[in-house]
C-alpha positions in Angstrom: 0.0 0.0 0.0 1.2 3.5 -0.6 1.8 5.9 1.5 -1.1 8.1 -0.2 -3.5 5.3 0.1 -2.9 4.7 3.7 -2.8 8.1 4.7 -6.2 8.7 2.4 -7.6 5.2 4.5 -6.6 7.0 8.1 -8.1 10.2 7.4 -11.9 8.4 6.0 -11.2 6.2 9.0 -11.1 9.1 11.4 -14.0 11.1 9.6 -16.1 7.9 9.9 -15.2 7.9 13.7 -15.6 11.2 14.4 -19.0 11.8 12.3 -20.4 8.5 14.8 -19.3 10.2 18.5 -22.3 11.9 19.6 -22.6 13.6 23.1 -25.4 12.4 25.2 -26.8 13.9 28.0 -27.9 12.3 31.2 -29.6 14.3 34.0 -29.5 13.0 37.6 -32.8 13.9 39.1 -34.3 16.5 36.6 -37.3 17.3 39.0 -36.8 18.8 42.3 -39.3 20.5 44.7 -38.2 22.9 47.1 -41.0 22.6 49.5 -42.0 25.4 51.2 -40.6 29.2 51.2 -41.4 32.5 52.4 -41.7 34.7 49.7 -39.0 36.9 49.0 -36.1 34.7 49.0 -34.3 33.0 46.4 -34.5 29.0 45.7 -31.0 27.6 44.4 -31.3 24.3 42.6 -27.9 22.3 41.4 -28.6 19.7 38.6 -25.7 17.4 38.0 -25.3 16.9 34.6 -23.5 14.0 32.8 -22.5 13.1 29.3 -22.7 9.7 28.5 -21.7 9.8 24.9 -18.2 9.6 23.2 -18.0 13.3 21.9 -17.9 16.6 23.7 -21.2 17.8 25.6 -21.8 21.5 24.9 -24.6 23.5 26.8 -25.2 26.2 24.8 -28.2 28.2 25.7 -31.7 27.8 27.9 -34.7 28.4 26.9 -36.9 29.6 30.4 -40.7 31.1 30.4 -40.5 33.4 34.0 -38.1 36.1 34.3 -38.2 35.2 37.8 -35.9 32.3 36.6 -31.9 32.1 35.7 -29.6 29.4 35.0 -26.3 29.1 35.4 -24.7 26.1 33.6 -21.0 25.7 31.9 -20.0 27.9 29.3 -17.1 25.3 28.4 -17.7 21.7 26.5 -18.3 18.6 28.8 -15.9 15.8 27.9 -17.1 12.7 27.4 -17.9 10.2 31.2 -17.6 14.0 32.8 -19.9 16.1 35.3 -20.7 19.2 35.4 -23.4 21.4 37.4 -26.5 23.4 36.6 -27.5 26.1 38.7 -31.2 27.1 38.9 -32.0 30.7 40.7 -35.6 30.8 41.4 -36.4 34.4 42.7 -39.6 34.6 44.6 -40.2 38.4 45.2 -43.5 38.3 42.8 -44.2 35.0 42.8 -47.0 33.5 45.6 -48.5 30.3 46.0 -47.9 27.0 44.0 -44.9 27.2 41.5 -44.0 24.4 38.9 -41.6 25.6 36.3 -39.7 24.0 33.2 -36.2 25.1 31.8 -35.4 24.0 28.7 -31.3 22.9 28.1 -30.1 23.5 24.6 -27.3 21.4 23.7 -25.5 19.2 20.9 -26.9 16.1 22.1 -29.8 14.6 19.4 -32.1 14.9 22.3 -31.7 18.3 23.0 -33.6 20.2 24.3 -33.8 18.4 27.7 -36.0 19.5 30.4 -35.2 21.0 34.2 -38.5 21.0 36.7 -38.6 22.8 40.0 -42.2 23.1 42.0 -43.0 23.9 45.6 -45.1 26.6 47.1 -44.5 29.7 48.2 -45.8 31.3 51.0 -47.1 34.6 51.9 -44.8 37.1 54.4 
């Protein structure tokens, strides 16, 4: 075999690898309820977020229906059998009563987007 040839056989080999590696996202315990609050306050909620697949995870936007919501979640891609945090802010100054909100996580996986839920009630001063 020529040098081309096998040079020309890596690189389709390596395409053919890289086009299969797909990230995959796995979320451990992707609805939380944080009971009971006093209004006012603000409700922190970490998701730990794993990727499962055999190419890089990258989070790259949300997609949340309340301004009363942000999310913090990394900017940087998550390597493949890696962890990495998502932090929910849930601010409750106009908010009252029963609460049960979805946030959306855009990513690269094929399943994107995939779905954060938070519900608990908050209580008058």
């Amino acid at each position: 075999m020529s040098l081309l040839k096998f040079l020309i056989t890596c690189l389709l080999l390596f395409i053919c690898v890289t086009a299969a590696g797909q990230a995959k996202m796995k979320i451990k315990d992707a609805k939380k309820s944080f009971g009971f609050v006093k209004k006012g306050g603000i409700v922190r909620l970490e998701y730990e977020i794993t990727n499962a697949g055999n190419a890089p995870l990258i989070i790259s936007g949300t997609e949340i229906s309340c301004s009363c919501t942000t999310a913090e979640y990394p900017k940087q891609p998550i390597a493949p059998g890696q962890s990495a945090k998502v932090i929910i802010n849930f601010d409750t100054k106009t908010v009252y009563d029963r609460q049960d909100r979805i946030i959306e996580l855009i990513s690269n996986d094929s399943g994107s987007p995939h779905k954060l839920r938070y519900k608990g009630v908050v209580l008058a001063k």
